[in-house]
DSSP file (Angstrom, degrees, kcal/mol; ACC not computed):
  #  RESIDUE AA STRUCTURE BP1 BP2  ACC     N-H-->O    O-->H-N    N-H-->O    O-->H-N    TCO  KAPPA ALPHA  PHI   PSI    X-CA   Y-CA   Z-CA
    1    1 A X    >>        0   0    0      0, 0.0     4,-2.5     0, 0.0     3,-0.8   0.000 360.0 360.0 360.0 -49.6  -15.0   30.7   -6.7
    2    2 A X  H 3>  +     0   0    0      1,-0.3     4,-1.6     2,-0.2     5,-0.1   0.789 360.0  51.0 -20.9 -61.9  -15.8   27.2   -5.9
    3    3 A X  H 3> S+     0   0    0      1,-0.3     4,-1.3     2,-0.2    -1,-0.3   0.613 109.8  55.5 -91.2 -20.7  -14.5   27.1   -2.2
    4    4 A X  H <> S+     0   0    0     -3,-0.8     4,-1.7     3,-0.2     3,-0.5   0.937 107.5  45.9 -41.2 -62.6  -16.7   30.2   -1.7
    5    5 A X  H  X S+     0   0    0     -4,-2.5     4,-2.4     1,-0.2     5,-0.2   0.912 116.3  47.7 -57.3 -39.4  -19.7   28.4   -2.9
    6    6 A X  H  X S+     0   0    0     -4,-1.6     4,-2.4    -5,-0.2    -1,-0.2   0.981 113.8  44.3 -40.8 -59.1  -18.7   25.4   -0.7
    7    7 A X  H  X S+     0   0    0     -4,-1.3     4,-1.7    -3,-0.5    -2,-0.2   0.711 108.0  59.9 -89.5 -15.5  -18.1   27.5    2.3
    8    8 A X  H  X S+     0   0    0     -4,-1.7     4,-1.9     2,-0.2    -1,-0.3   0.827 114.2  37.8 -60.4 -43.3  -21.4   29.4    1.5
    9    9 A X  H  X S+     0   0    0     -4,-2.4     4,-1.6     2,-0.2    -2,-0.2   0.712 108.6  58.5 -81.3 -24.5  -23.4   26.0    1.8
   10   10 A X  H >X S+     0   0    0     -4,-2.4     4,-3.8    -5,-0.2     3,-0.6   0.988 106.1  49.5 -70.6 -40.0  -21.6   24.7    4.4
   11   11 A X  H 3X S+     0   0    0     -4,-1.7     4,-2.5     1,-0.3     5,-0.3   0.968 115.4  48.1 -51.7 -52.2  -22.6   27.9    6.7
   12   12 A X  H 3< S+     0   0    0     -4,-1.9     4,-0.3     1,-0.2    -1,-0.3   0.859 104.9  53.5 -48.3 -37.9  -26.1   27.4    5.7
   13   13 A X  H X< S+     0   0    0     -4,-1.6     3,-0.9    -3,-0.6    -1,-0.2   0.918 107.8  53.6 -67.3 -47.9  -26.3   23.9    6.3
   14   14 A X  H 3< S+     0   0    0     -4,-3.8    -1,-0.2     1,-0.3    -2,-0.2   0.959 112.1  41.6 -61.0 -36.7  -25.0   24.5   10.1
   15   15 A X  T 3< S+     0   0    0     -4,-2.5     2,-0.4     2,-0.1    -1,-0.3   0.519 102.5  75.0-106.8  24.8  -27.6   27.1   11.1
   16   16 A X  S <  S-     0   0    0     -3,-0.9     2,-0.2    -5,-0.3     3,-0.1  -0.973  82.7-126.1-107.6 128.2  -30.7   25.5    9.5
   17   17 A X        -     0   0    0     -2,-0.4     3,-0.1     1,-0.1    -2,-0.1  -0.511  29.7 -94.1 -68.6 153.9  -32.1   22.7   11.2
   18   18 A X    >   -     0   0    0     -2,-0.2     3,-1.1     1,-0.1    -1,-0.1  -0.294  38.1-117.6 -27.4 112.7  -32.8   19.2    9.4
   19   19 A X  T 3  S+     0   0    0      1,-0.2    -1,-0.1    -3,-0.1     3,-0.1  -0.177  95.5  19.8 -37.3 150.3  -36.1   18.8    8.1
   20   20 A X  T 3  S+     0   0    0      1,-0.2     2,-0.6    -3,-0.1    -1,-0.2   0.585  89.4 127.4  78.2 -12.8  -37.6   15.8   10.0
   21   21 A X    <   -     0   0    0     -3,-1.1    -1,-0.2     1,-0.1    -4,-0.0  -0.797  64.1-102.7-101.3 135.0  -35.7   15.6   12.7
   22   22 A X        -     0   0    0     -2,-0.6    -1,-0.1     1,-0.1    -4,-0.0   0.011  26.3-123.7 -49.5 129.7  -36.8   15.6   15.8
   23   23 A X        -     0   0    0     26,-0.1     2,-0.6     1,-0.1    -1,-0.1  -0.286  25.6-137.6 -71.9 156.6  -36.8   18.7   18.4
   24   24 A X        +     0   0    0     25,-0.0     2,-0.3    18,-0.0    -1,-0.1  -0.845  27.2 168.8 -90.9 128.9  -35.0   18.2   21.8
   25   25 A X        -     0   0    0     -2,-0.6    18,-0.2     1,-0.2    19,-0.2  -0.889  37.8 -93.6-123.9 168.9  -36.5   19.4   24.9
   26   26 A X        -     0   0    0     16,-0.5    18,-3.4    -2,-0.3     2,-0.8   0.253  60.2 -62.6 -52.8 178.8  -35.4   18.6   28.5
   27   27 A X        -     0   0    0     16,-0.2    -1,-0.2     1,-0.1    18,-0.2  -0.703  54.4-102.5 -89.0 136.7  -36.8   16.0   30.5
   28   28 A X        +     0   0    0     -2,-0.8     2,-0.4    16,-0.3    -1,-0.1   0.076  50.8 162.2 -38.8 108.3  -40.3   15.9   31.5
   29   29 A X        -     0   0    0     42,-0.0     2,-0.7    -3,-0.0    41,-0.1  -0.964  45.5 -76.8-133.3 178.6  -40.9   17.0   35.0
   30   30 A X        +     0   0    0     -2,-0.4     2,-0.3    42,-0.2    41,-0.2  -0.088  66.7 132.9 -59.9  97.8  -43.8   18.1   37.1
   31   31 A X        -     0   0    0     -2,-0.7    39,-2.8    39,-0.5     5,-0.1  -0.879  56.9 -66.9-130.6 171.3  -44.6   21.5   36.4
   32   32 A X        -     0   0    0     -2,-0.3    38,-0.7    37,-0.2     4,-0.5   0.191  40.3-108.5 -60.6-156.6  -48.1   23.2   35.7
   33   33 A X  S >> S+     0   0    0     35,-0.4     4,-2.0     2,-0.2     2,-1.0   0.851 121.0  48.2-130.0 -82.0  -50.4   22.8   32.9
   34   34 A X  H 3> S+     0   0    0      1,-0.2     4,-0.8     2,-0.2    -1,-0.2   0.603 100.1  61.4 -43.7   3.4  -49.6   26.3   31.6
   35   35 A X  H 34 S+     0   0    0     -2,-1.0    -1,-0.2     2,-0.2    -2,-0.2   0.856 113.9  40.4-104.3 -55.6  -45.7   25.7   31.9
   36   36 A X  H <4 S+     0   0    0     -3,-0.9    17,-0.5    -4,-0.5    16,-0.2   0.567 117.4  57.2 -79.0 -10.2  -46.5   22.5   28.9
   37   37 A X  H  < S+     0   0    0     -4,-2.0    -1,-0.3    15,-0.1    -2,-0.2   0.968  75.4  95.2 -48.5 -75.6  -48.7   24.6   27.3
   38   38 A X  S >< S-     0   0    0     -4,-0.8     3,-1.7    -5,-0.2     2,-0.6   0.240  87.8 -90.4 -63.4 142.4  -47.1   27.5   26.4
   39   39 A X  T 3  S+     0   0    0      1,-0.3    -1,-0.2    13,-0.1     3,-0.1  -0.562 106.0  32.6 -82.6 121.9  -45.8   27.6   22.9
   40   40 A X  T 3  S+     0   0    0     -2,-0.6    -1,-0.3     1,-0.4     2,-0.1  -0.003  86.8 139.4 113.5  -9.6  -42.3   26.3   22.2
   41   41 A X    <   +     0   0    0     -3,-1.7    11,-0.5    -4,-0.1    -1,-0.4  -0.524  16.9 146.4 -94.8 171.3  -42.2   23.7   24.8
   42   42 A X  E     +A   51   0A   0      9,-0.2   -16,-0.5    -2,-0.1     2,-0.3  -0.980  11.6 164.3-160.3 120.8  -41.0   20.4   24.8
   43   43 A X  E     -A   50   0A   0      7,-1.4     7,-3.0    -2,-0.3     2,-0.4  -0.992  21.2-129.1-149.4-170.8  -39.5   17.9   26.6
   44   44 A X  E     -A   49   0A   0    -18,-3.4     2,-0.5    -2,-0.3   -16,-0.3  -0.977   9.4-160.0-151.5 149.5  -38.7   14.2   26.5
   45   45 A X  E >  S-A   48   0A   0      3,-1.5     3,-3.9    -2,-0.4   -18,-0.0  -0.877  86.8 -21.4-116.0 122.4  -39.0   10.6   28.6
   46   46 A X  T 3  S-     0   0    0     -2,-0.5    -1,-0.2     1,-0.3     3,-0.1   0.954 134.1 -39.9  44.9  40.5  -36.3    7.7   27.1
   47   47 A X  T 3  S+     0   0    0     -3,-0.2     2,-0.8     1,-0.2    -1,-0.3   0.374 114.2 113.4 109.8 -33.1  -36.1    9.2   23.8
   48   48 A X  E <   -A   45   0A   0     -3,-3.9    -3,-1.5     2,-0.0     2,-0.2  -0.718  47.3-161.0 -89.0 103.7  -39.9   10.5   23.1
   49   49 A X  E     -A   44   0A   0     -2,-0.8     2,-0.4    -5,-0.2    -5,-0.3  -0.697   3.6-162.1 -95.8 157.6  -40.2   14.1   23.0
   50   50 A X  E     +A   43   0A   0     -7,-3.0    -7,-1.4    -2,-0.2     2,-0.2  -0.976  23.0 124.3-129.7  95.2  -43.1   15.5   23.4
   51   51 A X  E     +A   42   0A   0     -2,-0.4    -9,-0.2    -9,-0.3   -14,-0.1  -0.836  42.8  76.9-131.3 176.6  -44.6   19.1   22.6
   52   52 A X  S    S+     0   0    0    -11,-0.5    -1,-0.1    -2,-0.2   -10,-0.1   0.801  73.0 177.0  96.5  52.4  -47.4   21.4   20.8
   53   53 A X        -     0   0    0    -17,-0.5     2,-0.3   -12,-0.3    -1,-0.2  -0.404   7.8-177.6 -61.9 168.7  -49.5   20.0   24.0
   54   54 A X        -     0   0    0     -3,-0.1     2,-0.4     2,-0.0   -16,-0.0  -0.867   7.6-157.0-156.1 145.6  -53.1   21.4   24.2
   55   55 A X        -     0   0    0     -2,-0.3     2,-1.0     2,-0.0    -2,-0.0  -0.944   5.6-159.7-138.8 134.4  -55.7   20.9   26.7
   56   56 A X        -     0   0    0     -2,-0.4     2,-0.5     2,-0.0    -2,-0.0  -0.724   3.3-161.3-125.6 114.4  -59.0   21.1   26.8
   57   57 A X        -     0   0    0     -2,-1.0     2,-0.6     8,-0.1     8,-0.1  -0.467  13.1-169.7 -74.2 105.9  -61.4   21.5   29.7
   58   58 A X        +     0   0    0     -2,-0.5     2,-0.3     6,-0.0     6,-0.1  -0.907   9.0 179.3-118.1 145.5  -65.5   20.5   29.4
   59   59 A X        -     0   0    0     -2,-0.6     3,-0.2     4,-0.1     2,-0.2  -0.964  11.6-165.1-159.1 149.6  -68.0   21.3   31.8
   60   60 A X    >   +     0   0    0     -2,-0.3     3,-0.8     1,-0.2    -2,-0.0  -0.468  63.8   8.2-137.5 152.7  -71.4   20.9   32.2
   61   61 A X  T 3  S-     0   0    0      1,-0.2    -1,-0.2    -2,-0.2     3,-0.1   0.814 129.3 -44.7  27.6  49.7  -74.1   22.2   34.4
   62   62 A X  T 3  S+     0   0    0     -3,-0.2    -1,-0.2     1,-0.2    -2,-0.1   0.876  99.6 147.9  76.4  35.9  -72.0   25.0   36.3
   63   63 A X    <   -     0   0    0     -3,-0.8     2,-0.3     1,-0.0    -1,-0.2  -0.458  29.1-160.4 -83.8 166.6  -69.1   22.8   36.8
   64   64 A X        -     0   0    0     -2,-0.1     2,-0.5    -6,-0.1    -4,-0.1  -0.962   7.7-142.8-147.9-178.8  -65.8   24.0   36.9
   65   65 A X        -     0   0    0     -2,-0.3     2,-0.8    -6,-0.1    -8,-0.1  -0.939   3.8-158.8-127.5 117.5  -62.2   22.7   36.4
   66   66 A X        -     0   0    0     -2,-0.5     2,-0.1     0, 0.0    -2,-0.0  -0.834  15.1-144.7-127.0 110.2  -58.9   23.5   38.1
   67   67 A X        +     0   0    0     -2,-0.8   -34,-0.2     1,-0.1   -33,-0.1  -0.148  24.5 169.4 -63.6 139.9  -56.1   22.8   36.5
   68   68 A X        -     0   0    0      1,-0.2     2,-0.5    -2,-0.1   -35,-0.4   0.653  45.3 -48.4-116.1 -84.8  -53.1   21.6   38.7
   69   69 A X        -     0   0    0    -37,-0.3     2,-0.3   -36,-0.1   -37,-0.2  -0.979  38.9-113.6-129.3 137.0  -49.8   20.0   37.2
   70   70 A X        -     0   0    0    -39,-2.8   -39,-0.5   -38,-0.7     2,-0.2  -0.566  26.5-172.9 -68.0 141.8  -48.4   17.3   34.6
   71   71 A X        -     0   0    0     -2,-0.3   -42,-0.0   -41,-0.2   -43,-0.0  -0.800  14.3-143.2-146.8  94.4  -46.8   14.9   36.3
   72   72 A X        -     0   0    0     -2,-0.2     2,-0.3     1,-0.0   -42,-0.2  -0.403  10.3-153.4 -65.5 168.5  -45.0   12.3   33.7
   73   73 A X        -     0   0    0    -28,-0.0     2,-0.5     2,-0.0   -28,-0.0  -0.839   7.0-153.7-104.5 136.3  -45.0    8.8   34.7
   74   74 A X        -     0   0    0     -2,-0.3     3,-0.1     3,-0.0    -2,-0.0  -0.974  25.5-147.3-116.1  97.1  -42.0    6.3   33.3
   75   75 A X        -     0   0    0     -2,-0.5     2,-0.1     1,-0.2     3,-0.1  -0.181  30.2 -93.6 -70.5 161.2  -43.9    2.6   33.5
   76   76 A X    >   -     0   0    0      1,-0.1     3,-0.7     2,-0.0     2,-0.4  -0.324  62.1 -78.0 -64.2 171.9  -41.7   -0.2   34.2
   77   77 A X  T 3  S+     0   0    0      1,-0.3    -1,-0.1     2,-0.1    -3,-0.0  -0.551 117.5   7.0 -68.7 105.5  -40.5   -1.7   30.7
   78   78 A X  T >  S+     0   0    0     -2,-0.4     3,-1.8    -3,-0.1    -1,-0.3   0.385  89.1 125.5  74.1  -4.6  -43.7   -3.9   29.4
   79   79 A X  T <  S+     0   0    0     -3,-0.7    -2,-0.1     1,-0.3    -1,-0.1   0.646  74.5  42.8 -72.7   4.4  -45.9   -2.9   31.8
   80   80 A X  T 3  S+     0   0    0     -4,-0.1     2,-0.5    -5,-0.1    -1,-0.3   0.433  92.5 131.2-125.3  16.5  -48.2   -1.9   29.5
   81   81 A X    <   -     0   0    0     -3,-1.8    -4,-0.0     1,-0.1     0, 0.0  -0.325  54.1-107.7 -12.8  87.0  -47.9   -4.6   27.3
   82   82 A X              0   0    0     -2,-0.5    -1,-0.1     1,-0.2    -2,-0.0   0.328 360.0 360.0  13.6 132.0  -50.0   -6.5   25.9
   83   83 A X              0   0    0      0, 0.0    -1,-0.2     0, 0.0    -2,-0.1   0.510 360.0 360.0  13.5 360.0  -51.1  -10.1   26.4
């Protein structure tokens, strides 16, 4: 009965993810605003992943807005340092 209960928890443990641990997505490359939109995506630069993006357009006196693509940037190493 034991090694049943065992082998019952181990199965569980594999198909649930961890709380708390982070999700993986690919790496960030240049696609459109709706492609980093859309719900479920993800991706990540050196380790930071990034999703549940949202974006929000204002405009004022008949203006309008077209969105065109993200395009991450990867700064050199300190460049945005501080002092």
């Amino acid at each position: 009965m034991k090694s049943r209960c065992t082998l019952g928890v181990a199965a569980a443990l594999m198909t649930t993810p961890p709380v708390g641990l982070p999700a993986w997505g690919a790496p960030c490359v240049s696609a459109p605003v709706a492609v980093y939109t859309a719900a479920g995506f993800s991706c990540n630069v050196d380790g930071v992943t990034f999703s549940n993006i949202v974006v929000n357009a204002t405009v004022s006196n008949g203006g309008s807005v077209t969105l065109g693509n993200f395009t991450p940037v990867n700064p050199r190493p300190m460049s945005l340092a501080c002092c």
